[in-house]
C-alpha positions in Angstrom: 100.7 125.5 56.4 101.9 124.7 60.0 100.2 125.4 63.2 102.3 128.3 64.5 101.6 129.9 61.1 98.0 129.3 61.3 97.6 130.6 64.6 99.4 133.8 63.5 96.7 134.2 60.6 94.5 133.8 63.0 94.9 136.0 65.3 96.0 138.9 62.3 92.9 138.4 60.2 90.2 137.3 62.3 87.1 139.6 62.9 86.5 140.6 66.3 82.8 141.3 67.1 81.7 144.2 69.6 78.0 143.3 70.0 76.3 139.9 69.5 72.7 140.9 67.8 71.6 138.0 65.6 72.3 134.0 66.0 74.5 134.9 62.9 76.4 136.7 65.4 76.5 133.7 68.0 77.7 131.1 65.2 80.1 133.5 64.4 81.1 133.5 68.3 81.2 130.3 69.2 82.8 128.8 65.3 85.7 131.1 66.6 85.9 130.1 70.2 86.4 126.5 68.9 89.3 127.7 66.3 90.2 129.7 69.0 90.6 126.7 71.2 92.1 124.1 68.5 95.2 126.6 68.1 95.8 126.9 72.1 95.6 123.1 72.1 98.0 123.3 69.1 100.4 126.0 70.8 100.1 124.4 74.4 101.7 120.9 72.4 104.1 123.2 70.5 105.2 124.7 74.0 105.7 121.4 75.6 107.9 119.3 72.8 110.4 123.0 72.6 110.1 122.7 76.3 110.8 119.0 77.3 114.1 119.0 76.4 115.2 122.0 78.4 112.9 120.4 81.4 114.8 116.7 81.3 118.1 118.5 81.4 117.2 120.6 84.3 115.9 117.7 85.9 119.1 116.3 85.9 120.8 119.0 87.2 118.4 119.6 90.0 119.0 115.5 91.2 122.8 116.2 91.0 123.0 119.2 93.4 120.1 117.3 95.4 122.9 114.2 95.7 125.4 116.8 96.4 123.5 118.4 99.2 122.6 115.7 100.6 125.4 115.3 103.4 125.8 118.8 103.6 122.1 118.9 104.8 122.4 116.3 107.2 125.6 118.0 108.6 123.3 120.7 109.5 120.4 119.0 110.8 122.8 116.9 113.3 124.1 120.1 114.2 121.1 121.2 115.1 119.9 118.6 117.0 123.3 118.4 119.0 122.9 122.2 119.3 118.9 122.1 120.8 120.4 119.3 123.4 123.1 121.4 124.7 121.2 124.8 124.8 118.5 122.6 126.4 120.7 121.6 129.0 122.5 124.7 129.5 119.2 126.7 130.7 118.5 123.4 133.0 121.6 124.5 134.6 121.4 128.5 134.4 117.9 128.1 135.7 118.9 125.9 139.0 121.7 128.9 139.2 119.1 131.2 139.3 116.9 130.2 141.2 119.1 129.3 144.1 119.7 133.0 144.1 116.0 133.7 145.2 114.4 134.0 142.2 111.1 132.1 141.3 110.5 129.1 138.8 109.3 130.8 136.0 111.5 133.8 136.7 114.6 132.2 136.6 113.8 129.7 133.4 113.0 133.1 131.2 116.2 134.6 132.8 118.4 131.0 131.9 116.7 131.2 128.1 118.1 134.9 127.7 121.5 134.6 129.1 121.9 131.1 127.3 121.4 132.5 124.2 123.8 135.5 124.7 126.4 133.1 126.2 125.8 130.5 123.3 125.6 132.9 120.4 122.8 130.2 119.3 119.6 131.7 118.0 116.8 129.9 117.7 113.2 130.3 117.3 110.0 128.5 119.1 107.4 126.2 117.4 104.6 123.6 118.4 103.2 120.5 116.9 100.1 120.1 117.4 97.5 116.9 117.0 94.1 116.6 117.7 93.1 114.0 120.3 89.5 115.4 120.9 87.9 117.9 118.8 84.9 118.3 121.1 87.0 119.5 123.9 88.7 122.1 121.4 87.7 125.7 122.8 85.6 126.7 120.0 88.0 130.3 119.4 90.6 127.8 118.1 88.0 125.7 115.7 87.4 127.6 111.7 84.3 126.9 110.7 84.2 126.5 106.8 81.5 125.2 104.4 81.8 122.1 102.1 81.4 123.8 98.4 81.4 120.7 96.9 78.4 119.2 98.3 76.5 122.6 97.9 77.2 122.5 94.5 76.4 119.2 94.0 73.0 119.9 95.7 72.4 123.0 93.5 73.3 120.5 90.9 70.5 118.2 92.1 68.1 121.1 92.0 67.7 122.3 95.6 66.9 125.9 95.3 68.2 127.2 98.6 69.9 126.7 101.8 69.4 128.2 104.8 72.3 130.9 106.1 73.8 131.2 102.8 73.1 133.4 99.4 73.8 131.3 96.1 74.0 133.0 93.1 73.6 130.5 90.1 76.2 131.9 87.0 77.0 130.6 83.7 80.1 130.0 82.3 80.5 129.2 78.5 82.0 126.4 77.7 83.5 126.0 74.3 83.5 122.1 72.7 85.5 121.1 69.5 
């Protein structure tokens, strides 16, 4: 009998139980969570061998279009780069308009941005990169304070009972082993 048909027996004939009340009950539990386990191992290997196939083809296709996409991608990012250059230097130019007709600094570079990008037809959106060059003189409104689970956990492991400031709740998870 194969796997696939083995699972299907499986699944068709075994008895589900609503209420563990002996260690009968229990054996019964956990001999069927390691079954249980086998045939998703088994079906998990079936699903990968139908799959592969289908996977290495699209693979393929994907690197194809990637090749072919390639220059067209580049097209656009020179474009772009040629386009932020000119707009950049257009509202240079619109603002020094500007402002020679009385109107302040900052006044005169919002009015440039706006009537570049009507003129232009270009939109475009703003964005920052940011790096860290001293965290300690980092507002503290712009720091997210997390904790490090990991090392908690690995205290709890450890056996610390507590810490102070947070509430652990200890919970079991069953683990089935073949």
């Amino acid at each position: 009998m194969d796997q696939e048909t083995k699972i299907v027996k499986f699944i068709q004939t075994e008895k589900r139980l609503d209420k563990i009340q002996t260690q009968t009950d229990v054996d019964i539990c956990l001999s069927q969570n390691k079954r249980a386990k086998q045939m998703i191992d088994w079906a998990e290997l079936m699903r990968k061998e139908a799959t592969a196939p289908i996977l290495a083809s699209k693979k393929k296709i994907d690197d194809i279009w990637k090749e072919r996409e390639a220059p067209l991608i580049k097209l656009i990012n020179n474009n772009k780069q040629l386009l932020q250059s000119y707009i950049t230097e257009q509202e240079a130019v619109r603002a020094k308009e500007i402002k020679e007709d009385g109107f302040n600094n900052k006044e005169s570079a919002n009015l440039a941005k706006i009537e570049t990008k009507v003129e232009t037809g270009v939109s475009y959106r703003k964005d920052w990169d940011i790096v860290v060059e001293d965290i300690g003189k980092v507002p503290s409104k712009y720091i997210i304070k997390t904790i490090d689970e990991r090392a908690i956990k690995e205290d709890m492991r450890n056996g610390k009972k507590s810490i102070a400031g947070l509430k652990i709740t200890e919970t079991k998870i069953i683990v089935n082993r073949l």
